[in-house]
C-alpha positions, 0 to 999 in steps of 0.5 A, a space after each residue: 712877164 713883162 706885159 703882165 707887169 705893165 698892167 700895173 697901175 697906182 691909186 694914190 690918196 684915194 679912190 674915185 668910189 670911196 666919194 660915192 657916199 651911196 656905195 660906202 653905205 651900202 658896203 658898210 651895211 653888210 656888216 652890222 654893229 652890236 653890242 655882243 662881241 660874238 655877233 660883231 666877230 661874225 659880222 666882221 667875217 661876213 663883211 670880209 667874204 662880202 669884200 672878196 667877190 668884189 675884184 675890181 676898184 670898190 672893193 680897195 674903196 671899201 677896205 681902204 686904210 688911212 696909212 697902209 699901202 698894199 698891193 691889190 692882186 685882184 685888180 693889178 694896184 698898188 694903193 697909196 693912201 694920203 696918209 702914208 704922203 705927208 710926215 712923218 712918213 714923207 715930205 717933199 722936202 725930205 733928202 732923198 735917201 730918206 724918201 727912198 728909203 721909207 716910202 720908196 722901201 715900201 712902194 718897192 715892196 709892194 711890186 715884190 708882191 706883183 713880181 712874186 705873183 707872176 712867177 709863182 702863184 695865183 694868190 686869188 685862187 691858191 693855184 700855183 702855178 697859174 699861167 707861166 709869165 717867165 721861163 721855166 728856168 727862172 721860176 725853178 731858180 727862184 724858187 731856189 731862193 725863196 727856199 733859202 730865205 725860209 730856212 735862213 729865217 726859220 733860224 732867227 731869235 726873236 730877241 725881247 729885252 730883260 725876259 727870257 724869249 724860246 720865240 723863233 720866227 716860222 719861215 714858211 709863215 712868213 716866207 712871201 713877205 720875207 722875199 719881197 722885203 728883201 726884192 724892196 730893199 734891193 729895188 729901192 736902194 738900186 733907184 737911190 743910187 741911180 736917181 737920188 739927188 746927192 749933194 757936196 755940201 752937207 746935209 745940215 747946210 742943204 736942209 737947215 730946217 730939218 733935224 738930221 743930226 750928225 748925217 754929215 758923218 756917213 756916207 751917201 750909201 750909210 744914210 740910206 741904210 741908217 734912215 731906212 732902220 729908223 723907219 722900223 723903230 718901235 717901243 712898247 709899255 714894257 718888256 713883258 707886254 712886248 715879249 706878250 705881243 711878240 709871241 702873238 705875232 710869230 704864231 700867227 702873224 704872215 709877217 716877222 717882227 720889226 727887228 727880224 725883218 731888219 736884220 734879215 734884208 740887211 744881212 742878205 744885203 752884199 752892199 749893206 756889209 760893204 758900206 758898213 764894213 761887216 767882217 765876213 761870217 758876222 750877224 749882218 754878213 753871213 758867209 751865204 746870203 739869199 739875195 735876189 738881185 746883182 745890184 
């Protein structure tokens, strides 16, 4: 699994191909636009199953976001867009524990992605298992884990303020991008620790021209927690149009809503309920937790 994992490799900003303005039309023009909405739903599905026979860097060019990060199985790559570099989202003047907290959360998650693939499954062709890359041991223990945390999420309410909610998240549905969350958050605090600049002085002394307001009172391990919560924040016209798109999301959605997918990492976290002092048995400290990692 190691070798495997070595040939990882980062696209940060952009590729290469998308500066080829012949190739980008030419993509493009697979997908015509009209004024009948049937017809663009099916240009948009025939411009999807063009992009899936392209396994290598032009297929990234082609569907390439201007803020999402994602993991290419195809090719081995985790893509960074410029977008995702530069605030709010990142700054090289940022302390630390919000750089590892937000972007280093999300480069973390998506290696989750490359390390779920080598033990496994193939995502590329549904084939599970695909060549073996770790022991079988490892694999069935792993295994074990995913199976706690689809039914621990299985369990979860989706809370909708002021509107009565029966919403209940699909722990099979969401079961891949649950575990990476919770590999990510493990990842990236573990970095934080190991590598995050923390200083004596205080926060507001150390960044005077940022607006970190009241950081002085946590300590080095709540300001990562507290920043990385801060980065799932999300607000919505009103109770019933959240409640409408909530429920959207939990039927079909591969991914749980914001408030879920926070409490889950965390609650699954030992060190999140040692820095806060959870009490045992609490929402975000259960008795048994689905984690992946002795941090």
């Amino acid at each position: 699994m190691t070798r495997r994992m070595e040939n990882l490799s980062m696209i940060l900003g952009a590729p290469d191909e998308i500066k080829n303005e012949t190739w980008i039309q030419q993509f493009h023009s697979k997908g015509n636009i009209s004024d009948m909405y049937d017809l663009n739903t099916n240009n948009i599905v025939q411009l999807e199953k063009y992009a899936a026979t392209l396994v290598n860097r032009q297929m990234i060019a082609g569907v390439v976001s201007p803020a999402s990060v994602f993991y290419w199985y195809g090719t081995k790559q985790v893509f960074l867009p410029a977008g995702r570099v530069q605030r709010p989202s990142f700054h090289h003047e940022f302390p630390d524990f919000k750089k590892f907290s937000g972007i280093g959360f999300t480069l973390a998650h998506e290696l989750g992605h490359a390390l779920h693939a080598c033990i496994v499954d193939d995502p590329l062709t549904s084939a599970a298992p695909i060549t073996p890359f770790v022991s079988d041991w490892t694999r069935k223990n792993f295994l074990n884990l995913t199976s706690c945390v689809g039914k621990q999420y299985s369990s979860f309410e989706v809370e909708v303020r002021n509107v009565p909610s029966d919403l209940i998240v699909n722990g099979e549905q969401t079961l891949k991008e649950n575990v990476v969350d919770i590999l990510g958050i493990q990842i990236s605090f573990k970095a934080f620790m190991e590598h995050g600049e923390v200083s004596s002085s205080p926060v507001h002394e150390q960044f005077p021209h940022l607006d970190f307001f009241g950081c002085d009172e946590f300590t080095k391990e709540q300001l990562f927690f507290i920043s990385f919560a801060q980065e799932w924040c999300e607000a919505y016209e009103s109770d019933q149009i959240e409640y409408e798109r909530l429920t959207s999301q939990v039927r079909g959605d591969t991914h749980a809503p914001h408030s879920v997918r926070v409490m889950g990492m965390l609650a699954n976290f030992e060190e999140f309920s040692k820095a806060f002092h959870c009490p045992v048995g609490s929402r975000y400290n259960p008795e048994e937790k689905c984690g992946f990692f002795n941090i």
